[in-house]
N, C-alpha and C positions, 0 to 999 in steps of 0.2 A: 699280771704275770705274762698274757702275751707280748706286751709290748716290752718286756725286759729279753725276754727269749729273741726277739724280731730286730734289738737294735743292734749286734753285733753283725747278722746275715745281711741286714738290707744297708749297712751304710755305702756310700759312694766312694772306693776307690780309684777310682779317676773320673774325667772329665774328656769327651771329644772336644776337638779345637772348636766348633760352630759355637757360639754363644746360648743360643736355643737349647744346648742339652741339658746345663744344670736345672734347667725350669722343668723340660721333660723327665727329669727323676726325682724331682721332688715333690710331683704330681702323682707320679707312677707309687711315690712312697707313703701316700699320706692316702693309697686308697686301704687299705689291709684292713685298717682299724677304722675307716669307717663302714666300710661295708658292713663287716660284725654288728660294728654297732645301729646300724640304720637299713641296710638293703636285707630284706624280711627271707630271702632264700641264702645268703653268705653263711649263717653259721651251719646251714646241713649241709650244703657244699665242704664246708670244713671237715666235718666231721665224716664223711662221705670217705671223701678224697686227701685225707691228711696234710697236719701244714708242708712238709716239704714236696708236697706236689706244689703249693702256692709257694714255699721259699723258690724254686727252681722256675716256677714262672716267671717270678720277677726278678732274679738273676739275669735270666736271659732277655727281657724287658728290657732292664736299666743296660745292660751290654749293647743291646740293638737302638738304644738313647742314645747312646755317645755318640755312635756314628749316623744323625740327625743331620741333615743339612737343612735350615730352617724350621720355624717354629711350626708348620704343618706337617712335616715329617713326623711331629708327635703323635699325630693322630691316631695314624694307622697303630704306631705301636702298644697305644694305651686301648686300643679296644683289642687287637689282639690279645692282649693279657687275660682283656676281660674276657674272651672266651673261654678262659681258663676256667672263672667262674662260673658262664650259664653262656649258653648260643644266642639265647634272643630274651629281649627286656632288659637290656643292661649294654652301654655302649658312652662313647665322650662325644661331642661335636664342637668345632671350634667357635669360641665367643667372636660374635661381628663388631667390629669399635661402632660407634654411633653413627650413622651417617647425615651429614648436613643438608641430604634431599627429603624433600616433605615426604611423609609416610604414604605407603600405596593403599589408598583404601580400593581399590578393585583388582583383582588377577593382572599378572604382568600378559603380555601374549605368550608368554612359553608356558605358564601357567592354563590358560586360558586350553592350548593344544596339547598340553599334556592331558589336561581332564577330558575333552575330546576323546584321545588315545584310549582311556581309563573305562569311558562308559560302557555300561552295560549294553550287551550286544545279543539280538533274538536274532536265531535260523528257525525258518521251517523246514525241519527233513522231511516228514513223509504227510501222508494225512492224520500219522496218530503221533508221533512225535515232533516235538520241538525244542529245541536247544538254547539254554539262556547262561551265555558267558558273563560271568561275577572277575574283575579282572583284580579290582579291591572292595573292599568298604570302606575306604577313609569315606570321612563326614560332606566331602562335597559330591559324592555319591547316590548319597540319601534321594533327594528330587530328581534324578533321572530315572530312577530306578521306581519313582512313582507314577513317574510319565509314563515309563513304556508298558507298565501294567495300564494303566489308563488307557491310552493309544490301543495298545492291543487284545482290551482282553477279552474280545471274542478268540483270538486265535490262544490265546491262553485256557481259556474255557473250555474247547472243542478238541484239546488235545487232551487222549488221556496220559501221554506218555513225554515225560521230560525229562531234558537231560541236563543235570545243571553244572559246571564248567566252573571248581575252585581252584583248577591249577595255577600253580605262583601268586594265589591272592595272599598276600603279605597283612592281612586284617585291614586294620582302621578303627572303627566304631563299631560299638552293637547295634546302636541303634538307625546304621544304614540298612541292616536286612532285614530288621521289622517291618519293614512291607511285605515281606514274601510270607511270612509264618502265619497267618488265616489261609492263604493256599496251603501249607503243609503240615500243622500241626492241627488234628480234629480231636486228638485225646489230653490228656491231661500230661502235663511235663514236671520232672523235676530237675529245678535248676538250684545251682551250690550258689553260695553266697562266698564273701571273703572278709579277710579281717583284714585291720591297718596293727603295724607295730605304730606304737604312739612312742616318740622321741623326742627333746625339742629339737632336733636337726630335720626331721619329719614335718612338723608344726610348721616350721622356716619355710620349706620345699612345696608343703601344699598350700602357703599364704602367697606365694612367686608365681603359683602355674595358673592363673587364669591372666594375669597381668602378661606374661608371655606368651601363652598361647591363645586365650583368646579376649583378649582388652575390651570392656565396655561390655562384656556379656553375663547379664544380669545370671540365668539361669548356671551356669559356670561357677557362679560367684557362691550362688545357693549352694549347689553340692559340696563344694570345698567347705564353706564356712560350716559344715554340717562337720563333716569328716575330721576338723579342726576344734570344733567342739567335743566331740566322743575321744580324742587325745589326750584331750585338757584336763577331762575328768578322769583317765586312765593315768595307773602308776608308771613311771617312766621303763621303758623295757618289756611290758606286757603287750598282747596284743589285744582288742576290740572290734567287734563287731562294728561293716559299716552300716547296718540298717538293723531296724527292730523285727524281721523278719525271721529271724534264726538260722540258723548253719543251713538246712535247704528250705526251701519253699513249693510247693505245688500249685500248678495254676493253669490256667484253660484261656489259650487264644480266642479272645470275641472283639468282634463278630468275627464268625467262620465265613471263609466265600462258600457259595453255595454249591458250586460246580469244582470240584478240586479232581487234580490228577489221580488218578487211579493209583501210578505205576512209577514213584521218582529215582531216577540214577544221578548221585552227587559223586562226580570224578572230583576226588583229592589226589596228592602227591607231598612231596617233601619240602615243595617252598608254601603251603597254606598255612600258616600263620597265627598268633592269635586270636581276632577276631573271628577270623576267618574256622578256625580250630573250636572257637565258642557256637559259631553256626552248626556246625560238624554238629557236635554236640548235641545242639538243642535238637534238630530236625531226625536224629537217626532214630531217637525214642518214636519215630512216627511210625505206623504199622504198612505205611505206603511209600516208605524213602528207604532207602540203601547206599551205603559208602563204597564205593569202588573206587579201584590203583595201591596206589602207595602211603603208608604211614605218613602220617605231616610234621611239620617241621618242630614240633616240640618248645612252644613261650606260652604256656598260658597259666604256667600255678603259679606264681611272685608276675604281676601287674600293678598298674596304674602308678607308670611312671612320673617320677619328679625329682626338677634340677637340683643339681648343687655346681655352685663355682668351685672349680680348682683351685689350689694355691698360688699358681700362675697369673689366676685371671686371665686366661686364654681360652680355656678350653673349660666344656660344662659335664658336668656327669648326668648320666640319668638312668637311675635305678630303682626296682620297685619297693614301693611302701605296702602292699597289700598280698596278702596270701591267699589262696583259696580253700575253700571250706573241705575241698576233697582227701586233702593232704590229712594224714598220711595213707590213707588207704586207695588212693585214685592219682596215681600219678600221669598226666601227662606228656611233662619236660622231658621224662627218660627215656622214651620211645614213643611219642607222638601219641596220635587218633590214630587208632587200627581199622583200616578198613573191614568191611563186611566181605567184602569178594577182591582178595589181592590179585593183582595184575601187575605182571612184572615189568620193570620200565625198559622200552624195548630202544635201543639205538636206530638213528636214522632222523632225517627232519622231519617225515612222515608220518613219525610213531604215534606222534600227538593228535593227527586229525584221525588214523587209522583207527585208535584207541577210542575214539568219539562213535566211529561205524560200527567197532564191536560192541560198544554200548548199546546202539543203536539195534544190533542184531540181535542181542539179550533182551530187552524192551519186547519186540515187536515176535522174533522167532523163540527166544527161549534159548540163545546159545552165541556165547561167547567166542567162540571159534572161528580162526580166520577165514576168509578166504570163501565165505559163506554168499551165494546170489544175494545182492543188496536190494 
């Protein structure tokens, strides 16, 4: 019935003269129904936000189509759309034709100084505090971020007061900030699980993503062929559990470090991210960590993204097959991680290192207030 409703609104009335547009709207029109049917957050968006808020997105999409100049000009406009649906976990990137130079098997050099840029960074502020900047957790994160505990952790140890630095971390993995969690969780945690909608468009999409994202990797291969299995046994359109675990779990970081911070300040803001948004999470249950700043950026209930080709063959989609076990009673996406102590975002280029001293002065004096002898 939708799609009888949808074909009178979304057909193509004209064409821009660039040749690249008819491909860009018939990309843009073949996403509606499959979202519904395959990205595990589209139909409460739907029902949320009624269809003629999505008729009128992609009106103004397919309008902003025409006048494309070149087949990259699609980009922008097919993820705009998509913001219509969700802000983060759902977006297109353009398909790269093949290229006739042998595969990189090691970091390009921009590669190479981006991750540089990327690593995690210790200050020593005082004698009781010290500052450990998380800038991501993407996966090549993970081993820096074991060195510098390594390398340092006498000054790790000897401070009871840290400050730990998730502004603009955009996630990556969870399993980059597993190192830090014997320093900050000593009690017991409960963490949500998620489901997969089982599809065969689903099925398709997680038998693709280790061959693209990570080729030759054995353990990659495990989890999917797992995930792919509990689909196979599920009715087409229902969701499944990805683990035998149950909707939550409880569980206890071991080994504990033995020397842990007394007193932790976790600055968020509004670009922390999924993973990033998962760490939130895990460590505020600790009776020693506190979130301070800004709400975050709101991706983390519909994850664990996976491709689909456009109709173009241009451009890839990637939206989530998994829901999280919170929903409906814990939502996220709608207004982020709430801080414990908000702190308003102050203008100026200064605000961000300032906002590290008032931390700093709450730790050590007990007050957030400017302007306070450092």
């Amino acid at each position: 019935m939708v799609g009888v409703v949808l074909a009178g609104v979304f057909s193509l009335s004209c064409f821009g003269q660039d040749p690249a547009a008819p491909a860009c709207v018939t990309d843009l029109e073949s996403l509606f129904l499959f979202l519904l049917e395959n990205d595990t957050g589209a139909r409460d968006q739907l029902a949320r936000l009624g269809q003629k808020h999505f008729e009128d997105a992609l009106a103004h999409a397919k309008s902003e189509a025409a006048r494309i100049s070149g087949p990259a000009g699609c980009t922008p406009v097919i993820n705009n759309y998509l913001r219509e649906w969700r802000r983060g976990h759902l977006g297109v990137d353009d398909i790269k034709p093949p290229s006739a130079a042998p595969a990189q098997t090691q970091p390009t050099a921009d590669a190479v100084a981006r991750r540089r840029r990327n690593a995690p960074e210790l200050e020593i502020l005082s004698e009781k505090t010290l500052y450990l900047r998380l800038k991501n957790f993407e996966p090549y994160n993970r081993e820096p971020l074991l060195a510098l505990l390594k390398t340092h952790r006498k000054d790790f140890q000897r401070h009871p007061n840290w400050i730990i630095d998730l502004r603009g971390n955009g996630g990556g993995s969870d399993s980059s900030y597993q190192p830090l969690l014997p320093w900050l969780l000593a009690d017991e945690t409960v963490d949500a699980s998620a489901a997969i909608l089982a599809t065969p468009a689903n099925i398709d999409a997680w038998g693709r993503m280790c061959a693209l994202y990570a080729p030759g990797d054995a353990e990659c291969q495990k989890s999917i062929n797992e995930g792919i299995e509990r689909m196979r046994k599920a009715a087409p359109g229902t969701f499944v559990a990805m683990d035998d675990g149950g909707p939550f779990s409880y569980s206890r970081v071991k080994p504990l470090e033995p020397r842990r911070p007394s007193r932790v300040a976790v600055l968020i803001d509004g670009g922390c991210g999924s993973s990033c948004e998962e760490f939130a999470l895990a460590v505020r249950q600790s009776f020693t960590v506190k979130l301070i700043g800004q709400p975050t950026f709101g991706s983390l209930d519909h994850s664990n993204l996976r491709p689909h080709d456009l109709p173009s063959g241009m451009r890839r989609l990637w939206y989530a097959t998994t829901r999280s076990t919170r929903l409906p009673g814990f939502r996220v996406d709608v207004s982020g991680v709430q801080p414990d102590i908000y702190l308003p975002l102050e203008p100026g280029a200064e605000a961000k290192a300032e906002e590290v001293q008032r931390v700093r002065s709450w730790l050590e004096r007990g007050s957030l207030q400017r302007n306070l002898r450092r």
